[in-house]
N, C-alpha and C positions, 0 to 999 in steps of 0.2 A: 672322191675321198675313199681311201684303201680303207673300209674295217679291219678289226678283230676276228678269231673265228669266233664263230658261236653269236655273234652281233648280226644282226638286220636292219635293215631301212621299212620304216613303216610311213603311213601319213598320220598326223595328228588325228582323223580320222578314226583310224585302225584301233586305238589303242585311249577312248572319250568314250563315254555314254554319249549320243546325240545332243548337238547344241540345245541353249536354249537362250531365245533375246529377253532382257530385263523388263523390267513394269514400267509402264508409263505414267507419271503423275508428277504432281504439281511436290516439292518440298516445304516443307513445316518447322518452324520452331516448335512443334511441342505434337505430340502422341504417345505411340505407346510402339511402334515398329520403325525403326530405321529405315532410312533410303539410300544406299550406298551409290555415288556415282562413279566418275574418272576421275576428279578431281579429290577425291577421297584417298585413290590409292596412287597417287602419281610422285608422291612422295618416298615412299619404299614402307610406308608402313599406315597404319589407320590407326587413328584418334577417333576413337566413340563419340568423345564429350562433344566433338566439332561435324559430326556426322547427321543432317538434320533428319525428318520423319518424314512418313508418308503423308502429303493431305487426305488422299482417298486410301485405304484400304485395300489391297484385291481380293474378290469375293473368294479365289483359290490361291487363297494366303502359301496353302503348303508348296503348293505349283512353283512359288518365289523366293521363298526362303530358303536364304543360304545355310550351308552345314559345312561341318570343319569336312578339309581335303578338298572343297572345290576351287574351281581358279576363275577370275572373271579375267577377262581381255576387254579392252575397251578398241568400239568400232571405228569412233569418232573421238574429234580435238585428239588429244595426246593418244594419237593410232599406236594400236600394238602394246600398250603398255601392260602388262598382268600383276595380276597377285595372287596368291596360294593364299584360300583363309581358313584361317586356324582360331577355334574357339570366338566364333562369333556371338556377338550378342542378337538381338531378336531382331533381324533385319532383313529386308529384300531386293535386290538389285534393280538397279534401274536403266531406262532403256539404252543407252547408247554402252553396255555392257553385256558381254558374251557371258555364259556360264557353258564350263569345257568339265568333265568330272572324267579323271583319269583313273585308268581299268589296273595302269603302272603304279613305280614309287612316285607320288605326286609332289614331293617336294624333286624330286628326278625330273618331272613333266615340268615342275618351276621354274627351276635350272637352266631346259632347255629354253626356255623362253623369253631368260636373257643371255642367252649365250647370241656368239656373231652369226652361229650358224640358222639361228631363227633370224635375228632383225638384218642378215643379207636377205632372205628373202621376202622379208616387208617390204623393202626397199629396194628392190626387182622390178622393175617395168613387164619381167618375162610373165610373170604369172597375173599381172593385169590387179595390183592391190596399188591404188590413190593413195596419197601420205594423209589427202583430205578425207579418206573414212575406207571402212571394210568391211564386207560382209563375213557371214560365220563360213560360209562355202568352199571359199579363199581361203581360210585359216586353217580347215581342215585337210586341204591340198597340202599345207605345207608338210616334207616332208623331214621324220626325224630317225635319230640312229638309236636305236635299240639295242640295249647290253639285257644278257642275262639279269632275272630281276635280285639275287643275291648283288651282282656283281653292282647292280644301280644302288644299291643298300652301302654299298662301301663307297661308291664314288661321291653317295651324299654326304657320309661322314667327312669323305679326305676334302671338300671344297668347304664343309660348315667350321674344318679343323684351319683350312689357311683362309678363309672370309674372317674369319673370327682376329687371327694376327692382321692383316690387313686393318679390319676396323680400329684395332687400337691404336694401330699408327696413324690412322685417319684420325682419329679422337686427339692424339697428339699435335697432330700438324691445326686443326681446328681450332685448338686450343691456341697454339701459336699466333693465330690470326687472330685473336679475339684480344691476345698480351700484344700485340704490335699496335693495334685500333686504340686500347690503352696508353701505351707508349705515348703513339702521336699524343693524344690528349693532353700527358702529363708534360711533354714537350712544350704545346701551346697555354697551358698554364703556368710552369716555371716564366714563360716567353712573355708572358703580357702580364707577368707580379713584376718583371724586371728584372727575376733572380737570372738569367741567361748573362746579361752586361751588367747587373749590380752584385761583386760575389758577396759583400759583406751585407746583405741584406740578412735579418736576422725576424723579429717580430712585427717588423713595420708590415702593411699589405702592400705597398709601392713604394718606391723610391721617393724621395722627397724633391724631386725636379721634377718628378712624375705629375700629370693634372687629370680629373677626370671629366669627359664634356658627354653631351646629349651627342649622341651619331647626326642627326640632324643639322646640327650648327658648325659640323663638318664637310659638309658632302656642295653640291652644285644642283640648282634644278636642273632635269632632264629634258628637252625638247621632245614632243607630242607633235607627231606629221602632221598636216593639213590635209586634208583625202582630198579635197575638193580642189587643191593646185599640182595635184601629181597627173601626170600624162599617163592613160591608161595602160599606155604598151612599155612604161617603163619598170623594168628586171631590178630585183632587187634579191638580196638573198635575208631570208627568217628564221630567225635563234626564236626556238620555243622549250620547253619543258623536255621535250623529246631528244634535244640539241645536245644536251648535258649527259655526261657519265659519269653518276653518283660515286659510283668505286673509287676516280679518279681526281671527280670535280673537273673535268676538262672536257673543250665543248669536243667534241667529238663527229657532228655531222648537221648539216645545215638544209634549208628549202629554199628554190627558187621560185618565186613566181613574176607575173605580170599585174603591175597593178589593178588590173581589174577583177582577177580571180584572186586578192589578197585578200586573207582572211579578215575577220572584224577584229580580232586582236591584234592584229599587227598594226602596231601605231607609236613604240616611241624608239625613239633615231637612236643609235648607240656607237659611243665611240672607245676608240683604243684604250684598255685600260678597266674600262667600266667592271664593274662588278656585279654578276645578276644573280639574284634569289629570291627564288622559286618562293612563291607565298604559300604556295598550298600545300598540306603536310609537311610542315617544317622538319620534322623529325626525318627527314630519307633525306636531307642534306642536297639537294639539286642545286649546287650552288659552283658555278663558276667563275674566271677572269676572260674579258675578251683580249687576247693574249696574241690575236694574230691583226696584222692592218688589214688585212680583207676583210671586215668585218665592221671596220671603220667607217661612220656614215651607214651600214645597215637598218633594217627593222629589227625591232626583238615584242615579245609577246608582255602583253598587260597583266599575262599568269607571274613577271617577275616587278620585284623591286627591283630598278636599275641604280645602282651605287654610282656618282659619280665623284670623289674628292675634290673638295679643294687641295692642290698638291703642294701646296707651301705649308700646310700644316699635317697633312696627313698620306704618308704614301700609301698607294692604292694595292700595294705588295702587303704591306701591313696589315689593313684593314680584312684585305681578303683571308690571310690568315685569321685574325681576330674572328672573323665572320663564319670560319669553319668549328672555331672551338665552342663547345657545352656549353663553356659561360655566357655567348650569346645567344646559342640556338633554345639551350632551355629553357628561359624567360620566354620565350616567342613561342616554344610547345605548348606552354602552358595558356596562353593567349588565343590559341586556335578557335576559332568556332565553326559549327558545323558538321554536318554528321557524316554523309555522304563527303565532302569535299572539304576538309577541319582547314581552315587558312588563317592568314592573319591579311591585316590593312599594311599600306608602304607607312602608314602613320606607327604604328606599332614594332614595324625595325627602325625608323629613325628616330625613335623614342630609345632607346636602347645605351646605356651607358656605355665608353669604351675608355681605356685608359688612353693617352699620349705621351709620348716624348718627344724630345728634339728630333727634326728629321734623319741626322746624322746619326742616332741610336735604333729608331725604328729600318734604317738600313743594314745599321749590323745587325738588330735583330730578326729580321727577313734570311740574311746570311745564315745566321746560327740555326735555325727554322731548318733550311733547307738543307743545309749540310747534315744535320740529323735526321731528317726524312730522309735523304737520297739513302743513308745506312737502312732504314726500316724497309725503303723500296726492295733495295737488293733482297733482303731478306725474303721480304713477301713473295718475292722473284719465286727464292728457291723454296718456298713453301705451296705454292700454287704447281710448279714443276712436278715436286713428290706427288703433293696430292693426283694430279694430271698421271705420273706414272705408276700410280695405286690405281686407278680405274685401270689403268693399260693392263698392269698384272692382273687385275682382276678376268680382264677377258681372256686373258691366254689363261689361266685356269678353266675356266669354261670350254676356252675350244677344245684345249688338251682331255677337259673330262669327255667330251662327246667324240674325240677321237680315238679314244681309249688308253689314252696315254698319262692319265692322273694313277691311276691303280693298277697292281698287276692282274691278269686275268687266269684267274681258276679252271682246269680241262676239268672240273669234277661241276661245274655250275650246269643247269637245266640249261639249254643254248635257246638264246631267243626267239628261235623259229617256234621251240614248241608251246612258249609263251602268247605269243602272239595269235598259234591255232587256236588256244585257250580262251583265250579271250573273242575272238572269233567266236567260237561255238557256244559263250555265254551269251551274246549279244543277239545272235540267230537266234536261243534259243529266249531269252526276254522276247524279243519282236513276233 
C-alpha cells in the first residue's frame, strides 16, 4: 500500500507501552473490583451492572487495573476482538485479555483495530495467528500505518463525524425490524379474532361460528420408536433444537446417524406436516413445520412437542400459525420452570386454548397470513441489505482512514517519522 508523505509503517509494537496478560481468577457475583472479560466487550460497548467481580483479589491490584486510554484485545474465544476504555469503573482485566497502552491517538490505535487492515492480518495464516487463540507476540508483529499525530486528531474526528450518521440510520433500520416483528404479531391477532375473513366484526372477541377447544382434543398422538426393534445399522435422519432457525421458524439443517450411535432423545417418529416446539425457553420461539417429505417417517428430539392434527378439524398450516403468535407462546412463558433450562411439559401446550373455524376459513386464513408476511419478508429483505451495506460502508471508511484518504494531509504537520523516534526514545529511556 502506497502511503502519504510524512506517514510510516510501524508495528503495534513501536508505538504500546509493553503488553501485559490479564488476572487470573475465578468471577463473582458480589465484591468490590470488577473482572472484565471477552465476553464483556464483544458487544461494542460494556455494561458494568452485568460485568461480574474478582473472587480473589490480586495482591498488585495496581499491576491490573485498568485506566481510561487503554485497549484490551482478547487472545482467546472471540480472537482479536478489542476495546479502547474510557472512564472505567474499579476494575481488572482478566486473563485471556491483552492490555496494549498506546504512546499514539488511541482512539486512532482503536480505529485501527477494526479496520480490514488489522483483522486481514488476524486472519493470515502468513504470520502464524490460530482464529482458536493469540498470543501478545503476534499482535505486536502486526503491522500499522502511521500519520502524523495532528493528522490522526482529524482522522478521528472525520470517522467519529460519519460513524455517528451511520449509527442513526442503523437505529432506524433497527427500529424497522422491531415494527415489522410487530406487524407480524398484529397480523396474527387480527388472524385468529377472525377479523382478517369476518370484516364486520365489531365488539364481539370471535366470530360467532367461531368455537374455542383445548389444543389437546385436536391434535393425534405421536408414535414413540421401539429402540429395541430397530436394526443397529439402520440410517435415519434427527431434527433436534439445533434443526430450527428461530429467525425464520424453518428447519434448516438436519443429523444423520446409525442406530446405534442415536442419541437417547431421539425417539419420537415424525411425519409430514407435524409441527414441533421446542419446550425449553419458550420465549426464542424454536418452533417449526416439517414442511419437506424427507423427513417423513424421521426421528425428532423429545426436547420437542410434536403437533400432530387431526386434519378434518384443524389444518396443520393454521395451527402452526396460531402456535407462532403471543397469545399462545405467552401463557406457556409464563409456565416455564426451571432455572438453568425454564421449559414447559407437552401437557402444558396441549392444555392451551386455540380458536377454530370451519376448515374452509382457516384456509383462507392461512392465505391471508401469508400474503401479508411474504410483504413483511421483502421488506425485512431490504432492511437486513442496508443494514449489511452500513457495515460495508463502515469498513471502507476505515480502510480509506488508514490509507489516507479520509482527510486531506497538512505539509506543516510533525511527519510521522519524527513521532515515532519520539516515542522510541521515551521507551529506551523508561526501560
Amino acid at each position: 500500500m502506497r502511503m502519504p508523505k510524512n506517514w510510516e509503517t510501524a508495528t503495534i509494537a513501536d508505538v504500546c507501552e509493553d503488553t501485559q496478560y490479564g488476572y487470573t481468577t475465578s468471577a463473582s457475583d458480589m465484591g468490590e473490583i470488577h473482572l472484565l472479560r471477552t465476553t464483556d466487550i464483544t458487544s461494542g460497548k460494556i455494561d458494568w451492572d452485568t460485568v461480574p467481580f474478582c473472587k480473589d483479589v490480586p495482591a498488585e491490584l495496581n499491576k491490573y487495573l485498568l485506566k481510561n486510554g487503554d485497549v484490551v484485545i482478547s487472545r482467546a474465544g472471540s480472537v482479536g476482538y478489542s476495546f479502547l476504555i474510557e472512564n472505567p469503573e474499579k476494575a481488572v482485566f482478566a486473563s485471556y485479555l491483552i492490555r496494549f497502552i498506546p504512546r499514539i491517538n488511541n482512539k486512532y490505535f482503536a480505529y485501527f483495530l477494526k479496520s480490514p487492515f488489522y483483522w486481514n492480518h488476524i486472519l493470515e495464516k502468513s504470520i502464524g495467528i490460530a482464529l482458536a487463540n493469540v498470543n501478545a507476540t503476534k499482535l505486536k508483529n502486526i503491522p500499522i500505518p502511521i500519520s502524523p499525530l495532528p493528522e490522526q486528531k482529524r482522522i478521528v474526528r472525520k470517522i467519529e463525524e460519519l460513524f455517528k450518521e451511520l449509527d442513526e440510520g442503523v437505529e432506524i433500520l433497527e427500529k424497522m425490524q422491531g415494527q415489522i416483528k410487530q406487524y407480524r404479531q398484529s397480523v396474527l391477532k387480527q388472524a385468529f379474532e377472525g377479523r382478517l375473513t369476518n370484516k364486520n366484526i365489531k365488539n364481539r372477541k370471535l366470530p360467532k361460528h367461531w368455537i374455542l377447544v383445548k389444543l389437546g382434543d385436536t391434535v393425534k398422538k405421536v408414535e414413540k420408536i421401539n429402540r429395541r426393534k430397530i436394526d443397529d445399522e439402520y440410517v435415519f435422519k434427527y431434527l433436534d433444537i439445533g434443526s430450527i432457525d428461530n429467525s425464520t421458524n424453518k428447519i434448516i439443517s438436519y443429523k444423520e446417524y446409525k442406530w446405534k450411535n442415536a442419541p437417547s432423545r431421539a425417539q419420537q417418529i415424525l411425519k409430514y406436516r407435524d409441527i414441533l416446539f421446542s419446550t425449553v425457553r419458550t420465549y426464542l420461539k424454536n418452533i417449526a413445520q416439517v414442511a419437506d417429505t424427507k423427513f417423513n417417517d424421521q426421528i425428532g428430539s423429545t426436547g420437542f412437542t410434536v403437533i400432530r392434527t387431526r386434519q378434518d378439524i384443524l389444518l396443520p398450516e393454521y395451527l402452526f400459525q396460531y402456535v407462532l403468535s403471543d397469545k399462545l407462546i405467552q401463557p406457556l412463558n409464563d409456565l416455564q420452570t426451571g432455572s438453568s433450562y425454564p421449559a414447559v411439559r407437552d401437557s402444558d401446550v396441549f392444555n392451551q386454548i386455540i380458536p377454530i373455524c370451519s376448515i374452509k376459513e382457516q384456509h383462507q386464513i392461512v392465505r391471508e397470513i401469508e400474503s401479508r408476511f411474504a410483504l413483511a419478508d421483502e421488506l425485512e429483505k431490504t432492511v437486513e441489505w442496508s443494514l449489511t451495506q452500513a457495515e460495508t460502508l463502515r469498513q471502507s471508511i476505515l480502510k480509506n482512514a488508514f490509507e489516507g484518504k479520509l482527510v486531506p494531509q497538512n505539509s506543516k504537520d510533525e511527519p510521522a517519522e519524527i513521532l515515532l523516534e519520539r516515542i522510541k526514545k521515551q521507551k529506551d529511556k523508561k526501560n
